[in-house]
KOLTI-286545 format. One line per field, with one value per residue (C-alpha): residue number from 1; x, y, z; residue in three letters. Coordinates in Angstrom, 3 decimals, padded with zeros to 6 digits. Layout:
KOLTI-286545
k	[NUM,...]
x	[X,...]
y	[Y,...]
z	[Z,...]
r	[ala,...]
//
This chain:
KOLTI-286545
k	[1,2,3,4,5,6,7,8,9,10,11,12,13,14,15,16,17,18,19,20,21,22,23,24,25,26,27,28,29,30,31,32,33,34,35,36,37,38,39,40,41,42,43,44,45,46,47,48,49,50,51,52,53,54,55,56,57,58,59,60,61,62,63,64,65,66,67,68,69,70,71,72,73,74,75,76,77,78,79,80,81,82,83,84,85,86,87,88,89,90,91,92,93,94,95,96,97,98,99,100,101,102,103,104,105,106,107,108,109,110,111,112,113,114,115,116,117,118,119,120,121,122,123,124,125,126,127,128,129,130,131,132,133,134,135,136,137,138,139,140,141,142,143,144,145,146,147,148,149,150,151,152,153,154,155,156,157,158,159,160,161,162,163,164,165,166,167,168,169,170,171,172,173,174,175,176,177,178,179,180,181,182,183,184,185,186,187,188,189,190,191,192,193,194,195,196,197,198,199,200,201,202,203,204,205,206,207,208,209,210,211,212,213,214,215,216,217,218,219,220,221,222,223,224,225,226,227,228,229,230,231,232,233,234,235,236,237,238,239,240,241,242,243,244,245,246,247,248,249,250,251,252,253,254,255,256,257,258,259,260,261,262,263,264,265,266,267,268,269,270,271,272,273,274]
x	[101.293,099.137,099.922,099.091,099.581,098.825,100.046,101.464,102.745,104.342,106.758,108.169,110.915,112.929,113.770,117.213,117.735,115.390,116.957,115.688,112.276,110.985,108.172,107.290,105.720,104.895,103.864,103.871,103.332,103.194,105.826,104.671,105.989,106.772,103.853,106.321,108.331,106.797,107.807,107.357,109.152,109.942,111.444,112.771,114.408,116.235,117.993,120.974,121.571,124.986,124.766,122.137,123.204,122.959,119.425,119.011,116.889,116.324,114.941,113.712,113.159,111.468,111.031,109.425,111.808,111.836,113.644,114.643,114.077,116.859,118.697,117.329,120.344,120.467,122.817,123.848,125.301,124.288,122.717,125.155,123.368,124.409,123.244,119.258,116.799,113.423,111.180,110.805,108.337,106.794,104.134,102.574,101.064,098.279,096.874,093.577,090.777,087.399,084.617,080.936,078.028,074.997,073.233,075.766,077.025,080.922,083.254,086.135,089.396,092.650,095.713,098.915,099.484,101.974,102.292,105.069,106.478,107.977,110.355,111.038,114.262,115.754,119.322,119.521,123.296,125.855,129.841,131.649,135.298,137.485,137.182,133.442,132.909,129.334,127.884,130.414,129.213,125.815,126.033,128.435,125.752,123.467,125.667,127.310,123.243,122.984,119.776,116.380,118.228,120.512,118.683,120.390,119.585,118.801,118.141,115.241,117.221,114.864,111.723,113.207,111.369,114.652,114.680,112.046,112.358,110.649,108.966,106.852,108.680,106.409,105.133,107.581,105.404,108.648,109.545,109.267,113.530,113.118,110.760,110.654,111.453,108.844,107.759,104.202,103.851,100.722,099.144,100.071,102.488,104.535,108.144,111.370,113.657,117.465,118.903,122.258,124.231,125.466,121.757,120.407,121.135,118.606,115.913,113.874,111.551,109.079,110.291,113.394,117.035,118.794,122.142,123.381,124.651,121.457,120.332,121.244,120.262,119.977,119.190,117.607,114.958,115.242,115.731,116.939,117.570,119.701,116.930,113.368,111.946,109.276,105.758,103.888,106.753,106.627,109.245,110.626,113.595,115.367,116.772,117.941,116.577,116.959,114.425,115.235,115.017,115.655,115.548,112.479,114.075,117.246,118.753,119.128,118.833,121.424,121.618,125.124,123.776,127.132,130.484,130.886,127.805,124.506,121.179,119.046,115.281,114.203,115.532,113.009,113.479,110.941,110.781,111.623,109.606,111.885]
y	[130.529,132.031,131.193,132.579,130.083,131.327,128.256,128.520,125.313,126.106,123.761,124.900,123.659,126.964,128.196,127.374,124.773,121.515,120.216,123.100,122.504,124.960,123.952,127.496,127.651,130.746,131.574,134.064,133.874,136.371,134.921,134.303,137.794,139.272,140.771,143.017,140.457,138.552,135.721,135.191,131.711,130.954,127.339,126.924,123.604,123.191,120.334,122.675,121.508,118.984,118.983,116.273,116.194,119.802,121.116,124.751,125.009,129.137,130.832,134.829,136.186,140.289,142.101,145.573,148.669,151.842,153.749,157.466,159.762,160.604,163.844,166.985,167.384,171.127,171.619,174.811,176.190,179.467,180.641,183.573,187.060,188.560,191.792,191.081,192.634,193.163,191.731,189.456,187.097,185.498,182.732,181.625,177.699,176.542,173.764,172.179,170.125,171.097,168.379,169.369,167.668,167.512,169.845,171.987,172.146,172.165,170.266,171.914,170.191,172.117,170.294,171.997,173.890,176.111,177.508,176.730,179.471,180.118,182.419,183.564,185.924,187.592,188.633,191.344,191.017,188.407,189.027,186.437,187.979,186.458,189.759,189.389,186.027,186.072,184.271,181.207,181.795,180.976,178.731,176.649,176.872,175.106,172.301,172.194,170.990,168.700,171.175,170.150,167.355,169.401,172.145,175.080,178.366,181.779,185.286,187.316,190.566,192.574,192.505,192.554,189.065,188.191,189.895,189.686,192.144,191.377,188.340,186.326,182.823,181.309,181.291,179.664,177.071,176.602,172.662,173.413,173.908,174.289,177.025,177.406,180.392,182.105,185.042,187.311,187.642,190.023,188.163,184.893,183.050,180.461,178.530,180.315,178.280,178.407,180.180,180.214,181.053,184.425,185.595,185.579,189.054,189.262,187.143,188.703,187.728,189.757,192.664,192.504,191.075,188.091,186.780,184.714,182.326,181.317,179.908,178.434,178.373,174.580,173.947,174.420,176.662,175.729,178.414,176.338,176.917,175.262,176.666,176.626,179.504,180.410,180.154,182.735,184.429,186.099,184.798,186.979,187.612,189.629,187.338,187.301,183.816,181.970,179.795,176.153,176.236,173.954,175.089,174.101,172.949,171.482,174.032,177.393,179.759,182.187,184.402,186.202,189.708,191.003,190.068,188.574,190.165,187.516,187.685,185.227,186.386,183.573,181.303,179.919,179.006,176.813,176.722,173.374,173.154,172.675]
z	[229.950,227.688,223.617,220.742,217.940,214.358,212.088,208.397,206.289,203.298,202.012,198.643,196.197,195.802,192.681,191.273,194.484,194.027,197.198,199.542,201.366,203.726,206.310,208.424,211.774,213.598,217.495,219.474,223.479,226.248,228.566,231.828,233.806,231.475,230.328,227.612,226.022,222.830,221.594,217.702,216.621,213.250,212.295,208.644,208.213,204.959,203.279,201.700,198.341,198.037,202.082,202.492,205.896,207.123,208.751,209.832,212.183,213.102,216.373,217.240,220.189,219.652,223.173,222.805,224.882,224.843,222.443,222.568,219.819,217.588,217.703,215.267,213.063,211.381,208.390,209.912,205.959,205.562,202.166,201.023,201.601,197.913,196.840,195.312,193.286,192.829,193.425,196.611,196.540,199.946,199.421,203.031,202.550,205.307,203.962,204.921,203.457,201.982,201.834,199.905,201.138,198.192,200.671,199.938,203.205,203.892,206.587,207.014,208.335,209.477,208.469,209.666,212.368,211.175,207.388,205.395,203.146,199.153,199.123,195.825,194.859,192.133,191.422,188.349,188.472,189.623,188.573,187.394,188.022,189.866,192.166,193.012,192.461,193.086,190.409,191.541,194.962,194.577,191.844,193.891,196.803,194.762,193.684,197.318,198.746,195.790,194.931,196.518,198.626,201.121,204.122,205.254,207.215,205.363,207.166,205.680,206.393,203.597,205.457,207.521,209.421,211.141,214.310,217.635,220.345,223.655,222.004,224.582,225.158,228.401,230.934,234.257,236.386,238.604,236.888,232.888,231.906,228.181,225.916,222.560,221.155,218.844,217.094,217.147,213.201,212.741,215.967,214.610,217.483,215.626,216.300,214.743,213.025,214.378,216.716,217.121,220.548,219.497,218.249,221.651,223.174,226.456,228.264,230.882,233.634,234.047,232.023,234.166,232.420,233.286,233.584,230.395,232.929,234.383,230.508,227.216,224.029,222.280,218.684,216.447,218.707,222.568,225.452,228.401,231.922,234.281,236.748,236.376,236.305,239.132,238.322,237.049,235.454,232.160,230.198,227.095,224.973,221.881,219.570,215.709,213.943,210.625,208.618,207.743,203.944,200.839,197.540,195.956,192.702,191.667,189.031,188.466,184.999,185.170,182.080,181.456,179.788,179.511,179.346,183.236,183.855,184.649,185.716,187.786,187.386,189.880,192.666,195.180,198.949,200.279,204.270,206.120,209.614,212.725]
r	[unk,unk,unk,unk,unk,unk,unk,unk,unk,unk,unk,unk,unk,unk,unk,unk,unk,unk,unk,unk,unk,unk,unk,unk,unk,unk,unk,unk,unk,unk,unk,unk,unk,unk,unk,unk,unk,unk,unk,unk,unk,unk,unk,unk,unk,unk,unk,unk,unk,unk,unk,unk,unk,unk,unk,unk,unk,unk,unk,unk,unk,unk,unk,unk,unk,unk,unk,unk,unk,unk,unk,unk,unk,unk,unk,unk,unk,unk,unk,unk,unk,unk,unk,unk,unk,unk,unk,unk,unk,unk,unk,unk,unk,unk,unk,unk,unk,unk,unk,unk,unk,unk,unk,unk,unk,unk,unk,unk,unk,unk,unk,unk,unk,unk,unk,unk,unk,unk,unk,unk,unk,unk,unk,unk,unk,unk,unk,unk,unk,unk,unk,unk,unk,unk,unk,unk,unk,unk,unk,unk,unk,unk,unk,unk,unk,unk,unk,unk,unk,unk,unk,unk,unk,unk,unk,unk,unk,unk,unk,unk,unk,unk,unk,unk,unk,unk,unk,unk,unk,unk,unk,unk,unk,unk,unk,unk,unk,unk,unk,unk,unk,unk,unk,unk,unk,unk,unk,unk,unk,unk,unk,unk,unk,unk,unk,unk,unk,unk,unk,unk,unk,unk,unk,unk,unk,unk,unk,unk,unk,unk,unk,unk,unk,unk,unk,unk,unk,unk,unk,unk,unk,unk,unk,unk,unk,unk,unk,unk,unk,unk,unk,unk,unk,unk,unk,unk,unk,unk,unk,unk,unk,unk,unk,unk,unk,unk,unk,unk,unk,unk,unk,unk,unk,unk,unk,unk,unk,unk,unk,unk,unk,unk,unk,unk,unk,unk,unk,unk,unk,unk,unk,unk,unk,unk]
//
């Protein structure tokens, strides 16, 4: 059986408990047939202080398995579409990294694959009676996503960059189930970020509608099938999506200009990828 064997002897008077001595040992093997299962020992064998009598001797056995991904979880909170002024901000984020060589030549390094956008909004008047109840409302929001912490959905319904029409999903190669759905955003093909049930009004294959009983929609993003489409079919849809935000600080400035009557010159969304 091969054995790894890295040794360590420490033997140390803890702290606070003269009576505790602790000689370590550490191995690990490959057991024989199981060329998946390690084996790292570890033997501590204390005298426990006014139990002269009492050894602990301790054992570990680690084997390595598979483990399935955790679930994406999607606060599904919707950020309340109040009346807004302007003017709307959007701030697109790519990064990548720049390095100068003394020759003054540059290597260039992409770092993301999709951009991450600011959204920045401004409300020139919120009403604080009871009536309205708008200022409350958003206010409340805030507090309700304990500010920067909490991530919720909100609609860009101004652009408007909310809605796709005949957007290109896949292609079917007769075993794929599951396609993202995306968006074509000035020739720029990138993943949307929820879609709920309700917001998927057609697929087609081939330019040709299908039955809403022959597919699904799974969140945050996922078109599935329960039968995979044949290959070589163009795969499309019209759907109505919402970005995964947060807001990108954790208060707000909300100036009441009147009696009842405030103003919130800037409150800014930043997009969460799905």
């Amino acid at each position: 059986m091969p054995l790894r064997s890295p040794l360590v002897s420490v033997e140390a008077a803890t702290g606070g408990a003269p009576n505790v001595r602790a000689p370590l040992v550490a191995g690990e093997s490959l057991i024989t047939g199981l060329p998946n299962v390690r084996a790292p020992l570890f033997g501590a064998e204390s005298l426990i202080g006014g139990v002269p009598h009492v050894r602990a001797p301790l054992f570990a056995i680690e084997v390595l398995s598979l483990v399935p991904p955790e679930p994406v979880l999607v606060n599904t909170a919707i950020f309340p579409q109040l009346t807004r002024g302007w003017s709307v901000i959007r701030k697109p984020t790519i990064a990548g990294r720049i390095s100068t060589h003394q020759t003054g030549r540059e290597i260039r390094q992409a770092q993301q694959q999709y951009p991450v956008r600011e959204f920045t909004l401004t409300y020139e008047v919120l009403r604080s009676a009871p009536a309205y109840a708008e200022l409350q409302t958003i206010e409340g929001f805030l507090l309700s996503q304990l500010g920067t912490y909490g991530q919720f959905l909100w609609q860009d319904n101004c652009t408007p960059d909310y809605q796709v029409t005949g957007g290109s999903v896949g292609t079917g190669d007769g075993t794929t189930l599951a396609f993202t759905l995306t968006r074509n955003w000035g020739g720029f093909a990138e993943p949307v970020g929820y879609v709920f049930p309700t917001g998927l009004t057609a697929v087609y294959f081939n330019g040709v509608v299908q039955s809403a009983s022959l597919y699904s929609v799974v969140s945050p993003n996922q078109l599935v099938f329960a039968t995979a489409p044949a290959a070589g079919t163009n795969i499309t849809a019209d759907f109505s999506f919402y970005f995964q935000v947060r807001f990108s600080t954790d208060n707000m400035e909300l100036e009441e200009f009147m009696s009842m009557l405030f103003e919130l010159k800037e409150l800014k969304l930043m997009q969460v990828l799905p």
